[in-house]
VORO-238269 format. One record per residue (C-alpha): residue in three letters; x, y, z. Coordinates in steps of 0.2 Angstrom, whole numbers, plus 5000, padded with zeros to 4 digits. Example, Ala and Ser with C-alpha at 12.3 -4.5 7.8 and 13.67 -1.06 7.14 Angstrom:
2
zafi,u,v,w
ALA,5062,4978,5039 .
SER,5068,4995,5036 .
END
This chain:
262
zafi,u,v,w
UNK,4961,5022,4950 .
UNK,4977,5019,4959 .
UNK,4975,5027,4979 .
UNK,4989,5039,4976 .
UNK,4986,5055,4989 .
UNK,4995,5071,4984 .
UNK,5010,5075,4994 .
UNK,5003,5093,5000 .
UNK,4989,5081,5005 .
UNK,4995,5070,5016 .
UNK,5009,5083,5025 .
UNK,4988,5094,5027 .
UNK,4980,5079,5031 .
UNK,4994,5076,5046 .
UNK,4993,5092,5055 .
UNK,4973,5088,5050 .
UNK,4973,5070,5059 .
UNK,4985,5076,5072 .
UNK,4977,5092,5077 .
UNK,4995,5101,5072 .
UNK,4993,5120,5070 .
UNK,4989,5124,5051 .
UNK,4994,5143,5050 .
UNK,4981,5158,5050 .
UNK,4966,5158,5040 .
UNK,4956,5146,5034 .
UNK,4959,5133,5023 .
UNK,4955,5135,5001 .
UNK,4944,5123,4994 .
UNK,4959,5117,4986 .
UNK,4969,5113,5004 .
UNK,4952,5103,5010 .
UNK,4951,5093,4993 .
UNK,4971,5089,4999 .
UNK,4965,5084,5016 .
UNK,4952,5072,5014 .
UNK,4962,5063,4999 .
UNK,4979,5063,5012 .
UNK,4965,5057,5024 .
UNK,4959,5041,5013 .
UNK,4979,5039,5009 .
UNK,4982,5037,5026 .
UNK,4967,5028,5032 .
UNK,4972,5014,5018 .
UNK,4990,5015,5021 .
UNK,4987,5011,5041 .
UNK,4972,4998,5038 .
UNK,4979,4988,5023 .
UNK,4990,4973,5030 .
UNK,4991,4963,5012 .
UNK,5006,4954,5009 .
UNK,5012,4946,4991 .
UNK,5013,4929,5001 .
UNK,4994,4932,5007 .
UNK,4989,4933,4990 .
UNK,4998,4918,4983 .
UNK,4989,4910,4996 .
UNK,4974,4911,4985 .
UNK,4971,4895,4976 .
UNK,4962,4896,4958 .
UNK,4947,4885,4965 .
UNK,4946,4898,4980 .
UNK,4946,4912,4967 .
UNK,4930,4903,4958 .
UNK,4920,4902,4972 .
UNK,4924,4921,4977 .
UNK,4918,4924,4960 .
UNK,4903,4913,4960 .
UNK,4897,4921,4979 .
UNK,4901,4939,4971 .
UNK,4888,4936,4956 .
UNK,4874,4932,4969 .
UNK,4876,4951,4973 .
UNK,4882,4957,4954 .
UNK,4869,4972,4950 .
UNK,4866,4978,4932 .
UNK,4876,4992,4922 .
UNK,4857,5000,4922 .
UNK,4855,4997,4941 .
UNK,4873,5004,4945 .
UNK,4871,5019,4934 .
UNK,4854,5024,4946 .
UNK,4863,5021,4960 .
UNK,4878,5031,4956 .
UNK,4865,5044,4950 .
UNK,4856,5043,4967 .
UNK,4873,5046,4978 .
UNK,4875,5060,4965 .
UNK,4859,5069,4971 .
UNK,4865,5065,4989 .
UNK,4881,5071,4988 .
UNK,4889,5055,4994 .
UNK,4899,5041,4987 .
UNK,4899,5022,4987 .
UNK,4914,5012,4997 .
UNK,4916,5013,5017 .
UNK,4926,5028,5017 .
UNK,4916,5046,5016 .
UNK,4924,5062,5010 .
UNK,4920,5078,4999 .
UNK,4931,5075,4987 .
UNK,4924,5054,4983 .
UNK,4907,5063,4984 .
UNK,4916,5076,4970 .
UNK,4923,5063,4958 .
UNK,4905,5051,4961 .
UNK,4898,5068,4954 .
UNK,4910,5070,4940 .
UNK,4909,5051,4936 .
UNK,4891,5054,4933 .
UNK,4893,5063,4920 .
UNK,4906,5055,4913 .
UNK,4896,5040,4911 .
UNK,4881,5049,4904 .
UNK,4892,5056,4893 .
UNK,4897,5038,4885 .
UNK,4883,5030,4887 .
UNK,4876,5044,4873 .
UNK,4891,5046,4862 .
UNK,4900,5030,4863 .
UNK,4897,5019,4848 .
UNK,4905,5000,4841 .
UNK,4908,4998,4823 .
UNK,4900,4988,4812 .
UNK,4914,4978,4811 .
UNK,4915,4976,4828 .
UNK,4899,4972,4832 .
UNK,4903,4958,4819 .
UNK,4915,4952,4830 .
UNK,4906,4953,4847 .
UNK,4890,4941,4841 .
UNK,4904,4929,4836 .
UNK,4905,4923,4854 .
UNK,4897,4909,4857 .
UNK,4902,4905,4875 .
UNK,4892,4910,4890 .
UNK,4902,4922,4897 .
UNK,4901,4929,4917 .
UNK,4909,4950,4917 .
UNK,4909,4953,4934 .
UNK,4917,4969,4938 .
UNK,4924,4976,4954 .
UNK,4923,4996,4955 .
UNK,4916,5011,4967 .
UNK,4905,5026,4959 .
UNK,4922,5039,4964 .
UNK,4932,5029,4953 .
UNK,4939,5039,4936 .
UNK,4943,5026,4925 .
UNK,4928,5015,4928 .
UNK,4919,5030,4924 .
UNK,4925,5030,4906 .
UNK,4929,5012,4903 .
UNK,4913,5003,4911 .
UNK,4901,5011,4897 .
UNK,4910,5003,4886 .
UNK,4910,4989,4891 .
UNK,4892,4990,4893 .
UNK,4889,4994,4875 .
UNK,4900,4978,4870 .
UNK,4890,4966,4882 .
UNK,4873,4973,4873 .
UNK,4877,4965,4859 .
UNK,4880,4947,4863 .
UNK,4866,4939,4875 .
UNK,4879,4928,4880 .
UNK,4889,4941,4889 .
UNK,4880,4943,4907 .
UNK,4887,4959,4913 .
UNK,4886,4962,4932 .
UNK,4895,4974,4945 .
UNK,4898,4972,4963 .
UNK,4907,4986,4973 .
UNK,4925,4985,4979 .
UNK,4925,4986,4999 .
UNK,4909,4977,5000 .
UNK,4917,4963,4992 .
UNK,4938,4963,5001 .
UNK,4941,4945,4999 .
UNK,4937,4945,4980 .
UNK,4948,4961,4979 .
UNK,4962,4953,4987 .
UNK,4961,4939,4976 .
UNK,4962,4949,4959 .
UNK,4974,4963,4964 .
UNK,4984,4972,4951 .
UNK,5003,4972,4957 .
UNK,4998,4968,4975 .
UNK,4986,4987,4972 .
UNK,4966,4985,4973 .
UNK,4966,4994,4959 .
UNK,4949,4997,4948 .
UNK,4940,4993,4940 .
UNK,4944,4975,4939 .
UNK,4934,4966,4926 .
UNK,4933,4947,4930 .
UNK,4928,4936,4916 .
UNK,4922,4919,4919 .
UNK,4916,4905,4909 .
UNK,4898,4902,4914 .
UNK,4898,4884,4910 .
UNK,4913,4879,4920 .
UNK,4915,4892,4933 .
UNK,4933,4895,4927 .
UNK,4941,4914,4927 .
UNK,4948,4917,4910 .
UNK,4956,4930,4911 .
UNK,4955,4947,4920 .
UNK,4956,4967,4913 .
UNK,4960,4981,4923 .
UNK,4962,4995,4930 .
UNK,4962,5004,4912 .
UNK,4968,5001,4893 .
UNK,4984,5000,4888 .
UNK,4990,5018,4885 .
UNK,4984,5025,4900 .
UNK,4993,5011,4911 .
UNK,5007,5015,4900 .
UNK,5006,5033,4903 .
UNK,5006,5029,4923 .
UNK,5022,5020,4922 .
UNK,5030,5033,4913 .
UNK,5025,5046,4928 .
UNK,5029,5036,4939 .
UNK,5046,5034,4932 .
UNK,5049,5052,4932 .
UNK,5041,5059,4946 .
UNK,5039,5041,4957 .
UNK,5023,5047,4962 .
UNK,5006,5054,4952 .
UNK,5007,5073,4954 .
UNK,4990,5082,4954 .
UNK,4993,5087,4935 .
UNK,4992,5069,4930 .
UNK,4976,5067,4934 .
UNK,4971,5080,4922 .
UNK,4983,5072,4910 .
UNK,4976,5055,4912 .
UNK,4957,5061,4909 .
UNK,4961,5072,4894 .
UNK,4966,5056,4885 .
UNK,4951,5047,4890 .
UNK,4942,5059,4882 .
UNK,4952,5062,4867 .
UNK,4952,5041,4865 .
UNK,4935,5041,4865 .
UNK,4935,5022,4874 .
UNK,4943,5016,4857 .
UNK,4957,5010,4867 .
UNK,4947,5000,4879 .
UNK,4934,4993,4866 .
UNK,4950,4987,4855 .
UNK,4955,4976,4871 .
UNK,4942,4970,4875 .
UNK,4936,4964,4860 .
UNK,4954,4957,4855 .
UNK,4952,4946,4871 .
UNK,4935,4940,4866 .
UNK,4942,4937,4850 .
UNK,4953,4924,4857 .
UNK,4942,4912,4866 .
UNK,4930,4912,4853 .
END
């Protein structure tokens, strides 16, 4: 989930902040979704000071320890799918920012995620493949409850850790855990979710996954290229594969990278 607000957003969400006039009548539902996602543009845009030198900064033995500190707090897919559940019920999200429309998408993730957890299901022959691994393997991932693509990537992943024991699958939220996030960005964005897989043994990062399967990345570029931003439409775009993929897409990686270290 890349924090791109929607133009009409941010231009509501400044006469919002600003306490400009907005016009007569009150606002749609639609123009206070656009506010509070031009409000949590903003907010990031004005607190986030990372550079690219910052982040090269970051030696790989620094980026192991964050890792190993992070797993002390990792929670289980079955713990994170109660808690996710419970915010649901509260109408509220994870992360340090609060707005209707994160409290919305934690809804809509919710289901998302039951959704998978009931439908999605590996082949025999990639099953096969996953009990192959014989290294002890650490997946940490970095995510928040209002984040789309976790939503229908992090059941599958779920479904391929179940089948190797060696495969310890934890989660750790995104803005509880900033040093981490700098440290794994994806082209200088905190985008999520970021899984992070380590080897066990040694503590060495492997290699990392993220924010979402090939096509869909693919699919961002492409927007961006036309439009150079994400327009609302996109994000219906966006989940409308996901749901015609069925996570074949993100098992297919996944298990391709398992594949090569064995």
């Amino acid at each position: 989930f890349d924090h791109k607000a929607k133009n009409a957003g941010i231009a509501v969400a400044m006469t919002s902040i600003f306490n400009l006039p907005t016009g007569k009548g009150r606002r749609s539902g639609r123009a206070k979704e656009q506010v509070e996602t031009g409000r949590l543009f903003l907010y990031r845009s004005l607190t986030q000071k990372k550079t690219t030198a910052m982040m090269e900064h970051i030696s790989v033995l620094e980026k192991e320890e964050l890792v190993k500190g992070a797993l002390k707090d990792g929670i289980s897919y079955a713990e994170y799918r109660v808690l996710v559940a419970n915010h649901t019920t509260s109408y509220t999200s994870t992360g340090h920012t609060q707005t209707e429309a994160l409290s919305k998408y934690t809804e809509l993730n919710d289901r998302r995620m039951h959704r998978w957890d009931k439908l999605f299901k590996l082949t025999a022959t990639q099953i096969e493949s996953i009990k192959k691994l014989k290294l002890n393997l650490n997946w940490l991932v970095l995510t928040e409850s209002w984040c789309g693509d976790a939503a229908h990537t992090m059941p599958i992943m779920n479904k391929i850790a179940e089948q190797n024991k060696n495969i310890d699958f934890s989660i750790v939220l995104r803005d509880d855990h900033p040093q981490l996030m700098d440290a794994f960005l994806t082209d200088g964005k905190e985008s999520i979710p970021k899984l992070i897989v380590q080897d066990a043994a040694s503590g060495m990062v492997l290699y990392t996954w993220g924010p979402r399967p090939e096509p869909a990345a693919e699919m961002v570029v492409e927007c961006k290229k036309s439009y150079g931003t994400l327009p609302p439409e996109f994000k219906e775009d966006l989940q409308l594969w996901y749901n015609k993929d069925k996570g074949v897409a993100t098992a297919h990686e996944l298990i391709a990278l398992l594949t090569e270290i064995g």
